[in-house]
Each structure stands twice: as structure tokens, then as C-alpha cells.
N, C-alpha and C positions, 0 to 999 in steps of 0.2 A: 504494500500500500504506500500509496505518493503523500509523506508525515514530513513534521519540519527538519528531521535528520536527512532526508533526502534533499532539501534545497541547498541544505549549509555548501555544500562544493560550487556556490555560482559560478557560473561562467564557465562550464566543462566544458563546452569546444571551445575557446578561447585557451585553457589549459593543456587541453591534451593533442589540442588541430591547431593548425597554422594558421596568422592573423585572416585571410581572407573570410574564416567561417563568422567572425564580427564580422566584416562587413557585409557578407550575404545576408544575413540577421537584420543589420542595422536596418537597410533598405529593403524593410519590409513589405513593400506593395508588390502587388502586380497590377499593370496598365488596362482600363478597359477597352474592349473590343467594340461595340457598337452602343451601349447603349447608357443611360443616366439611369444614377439611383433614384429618381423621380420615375422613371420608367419600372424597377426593380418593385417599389414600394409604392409606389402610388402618391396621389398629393395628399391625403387623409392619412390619420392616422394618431396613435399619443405621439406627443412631443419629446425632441432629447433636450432635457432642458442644462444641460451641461457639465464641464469638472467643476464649474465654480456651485453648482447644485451640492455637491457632495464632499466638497473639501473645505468648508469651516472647522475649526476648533471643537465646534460641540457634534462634529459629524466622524465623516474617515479623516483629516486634516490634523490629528492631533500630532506631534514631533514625536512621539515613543509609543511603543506599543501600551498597550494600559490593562495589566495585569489586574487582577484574576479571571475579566470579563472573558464572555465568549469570545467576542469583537476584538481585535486589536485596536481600532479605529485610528490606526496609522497608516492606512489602506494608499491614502495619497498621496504622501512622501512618499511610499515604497516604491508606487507605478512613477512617480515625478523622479526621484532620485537615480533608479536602478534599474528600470523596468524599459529596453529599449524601444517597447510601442509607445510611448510617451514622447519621443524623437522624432518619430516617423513623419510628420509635416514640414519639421527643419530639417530633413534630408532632401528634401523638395528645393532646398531655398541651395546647398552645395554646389560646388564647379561641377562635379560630374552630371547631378540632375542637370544643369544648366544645359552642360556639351547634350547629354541626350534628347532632351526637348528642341535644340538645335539643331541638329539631325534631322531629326522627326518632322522638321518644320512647324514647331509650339514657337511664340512668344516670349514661353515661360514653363514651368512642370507645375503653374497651378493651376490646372486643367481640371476635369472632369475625369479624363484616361488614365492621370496620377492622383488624386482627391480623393480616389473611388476604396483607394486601398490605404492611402497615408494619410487618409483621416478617418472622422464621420462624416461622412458629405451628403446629409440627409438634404432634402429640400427645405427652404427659405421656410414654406408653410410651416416644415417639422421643428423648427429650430424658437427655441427660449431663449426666453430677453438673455440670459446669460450667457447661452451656444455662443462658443468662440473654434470657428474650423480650424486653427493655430494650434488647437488642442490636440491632436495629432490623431491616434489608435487609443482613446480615450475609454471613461468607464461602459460608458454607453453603445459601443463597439458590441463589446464583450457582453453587455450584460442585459443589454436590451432599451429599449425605449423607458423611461423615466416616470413619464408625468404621472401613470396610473398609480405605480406602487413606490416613489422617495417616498409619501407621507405613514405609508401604515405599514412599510417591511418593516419598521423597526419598532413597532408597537409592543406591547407586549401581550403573549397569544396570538402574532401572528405568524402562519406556517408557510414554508418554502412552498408546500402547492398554492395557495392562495394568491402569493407574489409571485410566481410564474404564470397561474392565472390570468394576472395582473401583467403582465408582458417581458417579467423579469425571464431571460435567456437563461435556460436550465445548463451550464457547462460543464456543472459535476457529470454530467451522462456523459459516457466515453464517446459514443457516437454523435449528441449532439456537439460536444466539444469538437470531434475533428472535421464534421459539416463547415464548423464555422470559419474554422484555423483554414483549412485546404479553399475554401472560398475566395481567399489570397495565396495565401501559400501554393497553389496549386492553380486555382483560375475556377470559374465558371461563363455559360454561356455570355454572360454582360460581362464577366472581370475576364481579361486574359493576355499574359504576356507575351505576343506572337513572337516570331522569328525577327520580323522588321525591328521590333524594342528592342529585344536582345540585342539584336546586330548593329543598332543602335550606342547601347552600352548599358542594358540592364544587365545586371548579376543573373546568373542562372539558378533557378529555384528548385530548392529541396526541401523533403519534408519527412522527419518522422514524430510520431503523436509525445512520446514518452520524454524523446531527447524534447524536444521545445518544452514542455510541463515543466520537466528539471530546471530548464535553463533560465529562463524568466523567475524572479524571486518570489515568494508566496508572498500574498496578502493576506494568506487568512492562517487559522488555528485548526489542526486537525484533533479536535477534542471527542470527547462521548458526546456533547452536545452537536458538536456537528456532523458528528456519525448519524444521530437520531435523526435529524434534520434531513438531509440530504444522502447517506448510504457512503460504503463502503467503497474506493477508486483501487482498482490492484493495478499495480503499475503494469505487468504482465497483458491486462484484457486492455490496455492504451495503446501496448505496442501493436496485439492483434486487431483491437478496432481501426488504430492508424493506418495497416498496412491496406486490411480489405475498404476504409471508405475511400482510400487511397488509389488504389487499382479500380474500385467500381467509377471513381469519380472518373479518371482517367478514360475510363473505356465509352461512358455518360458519354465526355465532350468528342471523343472520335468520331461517333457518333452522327456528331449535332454541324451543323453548316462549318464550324470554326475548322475543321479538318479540308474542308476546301472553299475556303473565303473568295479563294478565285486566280484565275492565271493556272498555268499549265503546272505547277509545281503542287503540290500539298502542303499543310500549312508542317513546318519542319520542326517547330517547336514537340512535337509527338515523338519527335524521333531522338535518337540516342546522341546529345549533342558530342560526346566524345570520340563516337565511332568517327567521324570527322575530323572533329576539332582537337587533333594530336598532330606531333612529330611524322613525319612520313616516315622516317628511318627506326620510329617507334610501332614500330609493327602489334597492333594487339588483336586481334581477331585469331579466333580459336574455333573447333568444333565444337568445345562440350560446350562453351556458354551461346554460342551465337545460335546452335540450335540444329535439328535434322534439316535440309537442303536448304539454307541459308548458306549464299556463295559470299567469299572473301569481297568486300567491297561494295556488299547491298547497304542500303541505305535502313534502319533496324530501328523499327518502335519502341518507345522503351518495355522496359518489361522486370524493371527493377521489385516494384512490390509484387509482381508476380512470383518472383522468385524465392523471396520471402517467406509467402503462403506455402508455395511448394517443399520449401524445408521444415512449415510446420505440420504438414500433412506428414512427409515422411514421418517426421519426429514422433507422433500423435496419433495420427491417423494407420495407415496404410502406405506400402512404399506404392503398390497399385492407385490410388487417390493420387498420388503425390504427382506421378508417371503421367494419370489424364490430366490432372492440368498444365503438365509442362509441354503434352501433346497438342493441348488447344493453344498454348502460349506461342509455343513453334508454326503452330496454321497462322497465329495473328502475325506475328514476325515475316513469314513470307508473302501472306497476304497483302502486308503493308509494302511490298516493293511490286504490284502487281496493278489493282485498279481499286476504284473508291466501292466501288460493292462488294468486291469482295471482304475488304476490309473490316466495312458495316456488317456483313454477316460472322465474319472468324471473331469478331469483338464482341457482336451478342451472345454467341456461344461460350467465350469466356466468361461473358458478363453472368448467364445462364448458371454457371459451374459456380460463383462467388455467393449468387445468391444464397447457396445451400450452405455457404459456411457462416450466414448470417447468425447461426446461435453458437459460434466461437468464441464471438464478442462478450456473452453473459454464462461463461463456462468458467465455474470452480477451479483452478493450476496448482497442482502442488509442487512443491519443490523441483520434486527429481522431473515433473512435467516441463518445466523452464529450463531445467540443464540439458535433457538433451535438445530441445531447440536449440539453445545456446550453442550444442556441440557441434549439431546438422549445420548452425550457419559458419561456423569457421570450418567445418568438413568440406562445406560446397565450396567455397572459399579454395581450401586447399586440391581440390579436385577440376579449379578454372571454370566454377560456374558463377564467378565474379568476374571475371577480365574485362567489364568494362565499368568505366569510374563511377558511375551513378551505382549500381550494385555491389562492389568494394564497398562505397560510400556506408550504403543502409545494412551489410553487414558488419560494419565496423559501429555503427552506430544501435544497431539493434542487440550487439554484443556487451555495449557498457547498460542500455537499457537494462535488457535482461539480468547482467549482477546487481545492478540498484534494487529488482525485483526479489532476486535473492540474498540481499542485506550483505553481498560479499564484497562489494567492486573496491575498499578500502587494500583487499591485499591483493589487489590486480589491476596497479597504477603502469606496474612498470609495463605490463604487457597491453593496457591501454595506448600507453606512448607508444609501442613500436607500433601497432596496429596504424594509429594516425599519422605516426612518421612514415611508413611504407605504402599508406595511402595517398600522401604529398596534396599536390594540384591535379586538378585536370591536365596539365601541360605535361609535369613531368609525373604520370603514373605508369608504375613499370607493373604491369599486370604478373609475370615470373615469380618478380621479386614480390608481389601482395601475397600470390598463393604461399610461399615459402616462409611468409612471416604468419601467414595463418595456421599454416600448418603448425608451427611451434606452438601457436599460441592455443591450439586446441588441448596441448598436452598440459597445459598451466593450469585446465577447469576439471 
């Protein structure tokens, strides 16, 4: 379970990854694609009436946590001080957003296409005398629209269903949590970081559920009362809700227009930015990860959360489960170097196959449950069913998850390091050298 001993290590990829994981971080948005959060939401609605709503002194604003209460109500120094969505609008305001809105032929990056994700950028209607968009990834983000429930969440005898009721955003649920996180983090059909941004100079986006929880610092108190409240989070069902809304969302937008926006090419951002974007004399393409009749040099959808799932089927499940969906993962792989129907159809069959592990998400793990995931992913790892950077990535990261899950990762620092040392940059990843430090590192658990 996600308790205050699991925040104390802030800033793990900062610690254990090289500086660029702050600033993938930092620059938390993704760019929209076609439309306004007026469009998304509508012009009706309760209001976000602001951080200055909830950060007085008699509210979240106090300078210390304030012991014995349930509350800390230091909730707003913590997102103000430490919390880097509280940033996310003056990243907007930087030379690099500059250079890319420049690009892009913007103005400025205070657009709507950047807005959508480096603030709250509700409509003028939605917005309280207080709403200041300079507020960046604010409480109202995260927690929902305001006006119904500031007055009476904090009453006494009133209950978390009543204020979600009330419009409050349920986050403790693993799944509505990573709906909301991959919404940016990932994209949706209005929010989405195409190839042109990217190439532009947006950061390339990653996502897993467990790592970002840790990484950002708690606001709150994980007590009996907020157990009673609100239920039990196991960091384990974060890294599996992560991974599947992950891939569903993934397969969602293939999908949907955003896969051919238009022009002879497909939208590229779907596809494996590394298989490309390396060294030529870095040769990384392999058989066992690129897949059954995938040739040297195709162009490769990602399939990184796929791969994930697949190691928890082996682990858990059946190596036979584990086998069909790396079969359908392999149809969508070739598929994607083929035509846009085919594509649509090998992705709902995946999509088809995810559905069924939708009760993994609220599935009991015990210990030796999570080791050998744990072992499956540095196994696959060692067997080159990572050689490409984004799958390295989410097994190196789903590997520190999962000790956080099992209260060990304090005596598996040093093999953290080599894990993130051996997985470098996208530039200089040496796929050989990842499998060989995985492999070591499988003998340490």
C-alpha cells in the first residue's frame, strides 16, 4: 500500500535516472489536437473557483502539517512548494516552450493546444472571481470542479461518497486515477501530442501509474480514518491498473481519426519513437522483441504496456495467456506497417483480449505474487524482449515499483542504479548491454 514511508525517497527518477527524467516531468502537458475544453465540457457546469479557494490559513494553506488531525491542511505549500504540476503554466512562459510554439507557428504557448494540459483551462463561464489560469495543474485538475462540494466536504459527517457526488474526482480508485493522469500523460481524442509537436521540441511522453504516485509528494495522511473513508490503494493493483488503462487507452486512440489526421503518412507519434530515432551504427532490432514477421527496418507501434501485461500473464496467469496476447501484439505490430484497416481491426482484437483482464485491476497480490512479476520482467529483459527504449524504460520502472510494493527497494539501491545507468537516453541505449545488466539484476531479487 502507497503510506507516507513510500513518499519519503522524493524524486526517484531524479535519483536513480539521469537529469532529463525532471524535465520530461517538468513539462507536463500534452498539446491538443483539434478541439477546446469548452468543446470537452461544455459551457454549463459547477464552477472551478480556484487555488486561492483553498489555500487560506484556516483551509489547506497552513505552513506545517497540523498534527493529530486527519487533515494535514498543508495540502498547498506541499503542491506550491514540491509538487511539479504546480509549475506546469510557467513552463509555458520558458525559451524552449517559446522555440516550440515558434515552430508550430503560435504567437506564444499560451494557446489552447498548451492550456489544455499546463493548466485548468476551463471556460471563462466555468471560472470564479478567484480562477487564476497562472495556476498551472492546480487542485481543481485533480480533484474536480469546486463550487458544489468546498462548502460541506469539510463539515462534519460528511462522507467521501456524498462529495464525489458532489463533483469531487474520486483519485483514490486506481483506474479513475490513471483515466485522469494518461489524459495528459498519454493524450486523448481532444488532448494529443502528434509527431509535428514532438518534432517541434516537445519531450517524449511516458507513463507508468505507480512511478508518478511515488514521485509527486503526498498531500495527504494515510491513517484508519482515511482507510475508512476512501479504501485500501496497493501499490501493486496501480502498477496493473497503469499498465492495462495504458494499453486500452493506447489502442482507444489508434482507433479514432488521430491515427490518420491526414496526408499519406500515419500519425507517427503511435509508433516506436526509438526504432528510428537512434544511432544508425546502433543497430537495435532483434527477433525476440520486434516480434514473429516483423522485418528489420518496419516502422513498429508501440507495444511497450503490452509487454508488461504479457509478463504478468506468464507470471500469474498461464504461459499459454501470456503466448495469445503476445500473438495478437505481433498481428498489431505488422499490421501497423500495412494499411489503416487492418490496423483498426488487429487493435480491437487486442483491445478485445485487455478487456478480460479488467478484474486484475481489483485482484488480492501477495507477496511471492509480485516477485515473480518482478522476476518475469527482468527475465524478459534478459531474454531481449526489451531492446527497445520505451520497454527497457517500463521495465526498469515497473521493477522499482514493484519493491516499493514489496517494502524491499531500501536494499536494492545499488541494482536500481545500474538498471537506470544501463538504460541511459534514448540516444545512447545499448539494448546488449540493458539485457546483461538485467540479467544480473534478476539474481539480486
Amino acid at each position: 500500500m502507497l503510506d507516507e514511508h513510500h513518499f519519503r525517497p522524493r524524486r526517484i527518477l531524479a535519483a536513480h535516472g539521469p537529469v532529463r527524467w525532471a524535465g520530461a516531468l517538468a513539462v507536463i502537458a500534452v498539446l491538443a489536437h483539434a478541439a477546446s475544453v469548452t468543446a470537452q465540457t461544455g459551457p454549463s457546469g459547477p464552477k472551478h473557483l480556484g487555488v486561492a479557494s483553498c489555500a487560506s490559513s484556516v483551509c489547506h494553506g497552513k505552513s506545517t502539517a497540523q498534527p493529530p488531525g486527519h487533515v494535514p491542511l498543508n495540502e498547498y505549500r506541499t503542491w506550491f512548494n514540491d509538487d511539479r504540476h504546480a509549475q506546469a503554466y510557467h513552463a509555458l512562459e520558458s525559451a524552449q516552450s517559446r522555440q516550440i510554439a515558434a515552430k508550430l507557428g503560435l504567437p506564444n504557448a499560451m494557446q489552447d493546444i498548451c492550456l489544455n494540459c499546463h493548466s485548468d483551462n476551463v471556460p471563462k463561464p466555468l471560472q470564479g472571481a478567484k480562477f487564476q489560469i497562472r495556476d498551472g495543474v492546480s487542485c481543481e485538475v485533480c480533484h474536480g470542479a469546486s463550487e458544489k462540494w468546498i462548502e460541506t466536504h469539510a463539515q462534519k459527517g460528511a462522507t467521501h461518497g456524498a462529495n464525489v457526488a458532489q463533483g469531487l474526482y474520486p483519485s483514490e480508485q486506481p483506474t479513475k486515477r490513471a483515466e485522469l493522469c494518461l489524459s495528459c500523460h498519454l493524450g486523448t481524442r481532444d488532448r494529443f501530442a502528434t509527431h509535428e509537436i514532438m518534432g517541434a521540441g516537445h519531450p517524449r511522453l511516458f507513463f507508468e501509474l505507480g512511478t508518478f504516485t511515488v514521485d509527486q509528494p503526498a498531500h495527504f495522511k494515510v491513517t484508519d480514518y482515511y482507510l475508512s473513508r476512501k479504501g485500501k490503494i496497493d501499490t501493486m493493483n496501480l502498477w496493473v491498473t497503469g499498465q492495462i488503462e495504458d494499453a486500452e487507452r493506447y489502442l482507444t486512440l489508434v482507433q479514432s481519426p488521430l491515427f490518420t489526421a491526414g496526408g499519406i503518412v500515419p500519425e507517427l507519434t503511435f509508433y516506436d519513437c526509438n526504432a528510428c530515432h537512434h544511432p544508425k551504427e546502433k543497430m537495435r532490432w532483434s527477433a525476440a522483441h520486434a516480434g514473429a514477421g516483423v522485418k528489420p527496418g518496419t516502422l513498429r507501434l508501440q507495444k511497450q504496456a503490452f509487454v508488461m501485461l504479457q509478463a504478468m500473464l506468464d507470471a500469474l496467469a498461464t504461459p499459454d495467456a501470456a503466448a495469445q496476447l503476445n500473438g495478437a501484439t505481433d498481428a498489431l505490430v505488422r499490421a501497423g506497417g500495412s494499411d489503416v484497416p487492418s490496423v483498426r481491426a488487429a487493435s480491437q482484437r487486442v483491445l478485445d483480449q485487455l478487456h478480460g483482464l479488467d478484474g486484475w485491476t481489483k485482484r488480492v497480490y501477495s507477496s511471492s505474487d509480485i516477485g515473480k512479476v518482478r522476476k518475469t520482467l527482468l527475465r524478459y529483459a534478459a531474454e531481449d524482449k526489451a531492446s527497445d527504449y520505451s520497454t527497457a524504460e517500463q521495465v526498469v520502472l515497473g521493477v522499482q515499483t514493484l519493491s516499493y510494493a514489496l517494502n524491499d527497494s531500501a536494499g536494492h539501491q545499488d541494482t536500481f542504479k545500474a538498471l537506470f545507468a544501463s538504460l541511459g537516453t534514448g540516444a545512447d541505449f545499448n539494448a546488449a548491454q540493458f539485457a546483461e545488466t538485467a540479467k544480473h539484476a534478476g539474481t539480486q531479487f
